[in-house]
N, C-alpha and C positions, 0 to 999 in steps of 0.2 A: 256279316260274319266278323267277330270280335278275334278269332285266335289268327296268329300271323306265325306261318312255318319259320323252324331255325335255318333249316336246311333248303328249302326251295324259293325263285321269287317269283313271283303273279306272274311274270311275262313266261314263265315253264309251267304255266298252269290254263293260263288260256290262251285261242285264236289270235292271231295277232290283228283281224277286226275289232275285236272287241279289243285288247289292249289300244289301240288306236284312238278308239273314239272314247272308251270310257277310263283308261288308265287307271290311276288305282282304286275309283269305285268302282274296276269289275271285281274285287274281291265279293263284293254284294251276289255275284253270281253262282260262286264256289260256295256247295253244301259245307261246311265244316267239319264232317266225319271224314269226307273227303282225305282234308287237309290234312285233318289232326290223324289218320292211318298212315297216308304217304310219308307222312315227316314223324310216326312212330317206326317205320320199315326202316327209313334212312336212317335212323340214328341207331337202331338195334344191328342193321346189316354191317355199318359203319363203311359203306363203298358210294361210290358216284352211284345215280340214277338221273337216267335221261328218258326226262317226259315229252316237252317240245325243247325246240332248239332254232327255231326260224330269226330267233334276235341274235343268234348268233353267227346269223347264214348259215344255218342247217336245214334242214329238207323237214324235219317233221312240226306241223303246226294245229294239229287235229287230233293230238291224243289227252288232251285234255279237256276242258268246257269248247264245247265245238256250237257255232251259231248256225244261223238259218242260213246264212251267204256261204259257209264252207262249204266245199266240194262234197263231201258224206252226204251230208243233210240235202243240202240241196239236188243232189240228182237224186233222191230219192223221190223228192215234194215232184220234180220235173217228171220220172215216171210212173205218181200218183200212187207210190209205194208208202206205206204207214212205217215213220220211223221213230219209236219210243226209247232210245236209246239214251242210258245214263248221262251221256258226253252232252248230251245238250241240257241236262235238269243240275251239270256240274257237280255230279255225285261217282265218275267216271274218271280214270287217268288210265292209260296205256303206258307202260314205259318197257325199259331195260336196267339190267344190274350191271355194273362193268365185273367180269369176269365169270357171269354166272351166265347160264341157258336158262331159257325162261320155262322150263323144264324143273332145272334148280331152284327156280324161284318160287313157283307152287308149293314143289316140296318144303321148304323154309318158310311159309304162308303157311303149311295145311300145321305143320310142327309145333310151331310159334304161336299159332290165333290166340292162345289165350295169353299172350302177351301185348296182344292189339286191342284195341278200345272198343271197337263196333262188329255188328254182324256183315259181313261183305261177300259179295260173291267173285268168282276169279273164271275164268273162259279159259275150258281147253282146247287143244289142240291149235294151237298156234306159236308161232315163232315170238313174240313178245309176252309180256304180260300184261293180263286186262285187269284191273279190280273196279269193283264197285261196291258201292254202299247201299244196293237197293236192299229194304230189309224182307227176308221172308220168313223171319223167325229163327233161322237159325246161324250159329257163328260163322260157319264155310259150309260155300255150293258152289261145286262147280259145273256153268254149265255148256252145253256145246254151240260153238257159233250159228 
């Protein structure tokens, strides 16, 4: 991956295994549409977004490129459960907006798409927000967890 966000750095983007062991060749992890949407939201939103936060002693370290050793993934593999989720092909970020409901933030997503680069899809009925970039042809889907 050649583009590098203005707005975000690798360690709010991936596991902090993976920042550990591969440091800044994990950017080779993160899809680029990824990247280049999250850091076209933050600059149009023009507010804080908080994806992980573990480097900073915060609690969240799994809403971005999640590996096989994270908690998701792996108790999944542990109860033989099939887990194809964006977060580990690093085409996935979960985050928040400071002062918005992730409610607001769809809405601003569904408004806005043709102001975003890729087709992505966004997960309702949750308290944060999901985006991904898996493509199904169309600009915005949303769909249920």
């Amino acid at each position: 991956m050649l583009y590098r966000p203005q707005n975000f750095h690798l360690t709010e983007l991936v596991c902090k295994d993976v920042y550990d062991k591969y440091g800044d060749m994990a950017w080779l992890f993160l899809d680029e549409k990824i990247v280049i949407t999250i850091d076209t939201i933050r600059r149009l939103l023009n507010k804080p977004i908080t994806i992980n936060n573990w480097w900073d002693g915060g609690s969240y370290s799994q809403r971005g490129l999640r590996c096989n050793i994270c908690d998701i993934p792996k108790g999944k593999t542990i109860n033989d459960e099939l887990y194809m989720s964006a977060h580990c092909l690093g085409m996935a970020v979960d985050f928040d907006v400071k002062g918005m409901t992730a409610d607001d933030v769809r809405l601003w997503i569904a408004v806005n798409k043709d102001k975003l680069p890729y087709n992505m899809r966004l997960e309702k009925n949750v308290s944060w927000t999901h985006l991904d970039c898996y493509n199904n042809g169309s600009k915005l889907t949303f769909f249920e967890p």
